[in-house]
N, C-alpha and C positions, 0 to 999 in steps of 0.2 A: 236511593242512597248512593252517593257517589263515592269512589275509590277510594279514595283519601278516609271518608269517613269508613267504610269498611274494614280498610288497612287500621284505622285506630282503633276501631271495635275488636283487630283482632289481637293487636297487641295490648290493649286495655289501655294505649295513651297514644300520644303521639311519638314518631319512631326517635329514641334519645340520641342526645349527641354521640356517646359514647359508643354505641352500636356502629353509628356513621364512622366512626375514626378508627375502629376496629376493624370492619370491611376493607377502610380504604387501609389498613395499613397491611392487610392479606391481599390484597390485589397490588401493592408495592414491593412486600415482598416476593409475588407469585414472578412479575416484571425484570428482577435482577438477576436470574440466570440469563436469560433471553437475552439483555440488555449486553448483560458479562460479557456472551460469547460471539454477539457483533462489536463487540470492540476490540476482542482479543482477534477474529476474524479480518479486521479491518488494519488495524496495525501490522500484526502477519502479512497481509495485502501488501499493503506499503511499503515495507520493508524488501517483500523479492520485489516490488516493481521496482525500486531505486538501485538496488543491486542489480542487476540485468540490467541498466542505462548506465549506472558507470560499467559494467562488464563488456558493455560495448564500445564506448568512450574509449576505453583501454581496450580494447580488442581493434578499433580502427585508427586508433593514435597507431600501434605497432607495426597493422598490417601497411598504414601510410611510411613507416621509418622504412619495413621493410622492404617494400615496390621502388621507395627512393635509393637503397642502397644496390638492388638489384639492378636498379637502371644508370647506375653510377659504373657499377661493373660493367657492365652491357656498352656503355660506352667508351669505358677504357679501354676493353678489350675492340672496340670497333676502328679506334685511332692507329694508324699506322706509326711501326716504330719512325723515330729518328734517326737522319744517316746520319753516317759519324763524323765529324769534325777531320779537313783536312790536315788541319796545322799539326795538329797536337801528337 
């Protein structure tokens, strides 16, 4: 006696549709937590990753302005003044 027939023997027929769509629809929804919280997980993700890339973006735009104006200073202050005009 092979499985198949035993399985019928035990349920007295062959296993119904209805049983099958019942199972699957308990194993669909056992799935949608798990599912949930890799998406809510994954998005979460994504969101600080792209925040911390523009947080540096704008943190090296700045530090670039401000290396530029310190080195603006730095060489104003390095020019020696101008002598003063004899005529005037």
């Amino acid at each position: 006696m092979g499985p198949a027939r035993r399985r019928r023997d035990l349920l007295g027929s062959a296993p119904r549709k209805d049983i099958v769509v019942d199972q699957l629809w308990a194993v669909l929804l056992a799935l949608i937590p798990s599912v949930g919280v890799g998406f809510l997980f994954y998005k979460i993700m994504k969101l600080i990753l792209e925040g911390d890339r523009r947080e540096r973006l704008a943190y090296s735009k700045w530090q670039a302005e401000h290396d530029r104006k310190a080195q603006s200073e730095q060489t104003d202050a390095a020019l020696p003044d101008a002598p003063p005009v004899n005529g005037a």
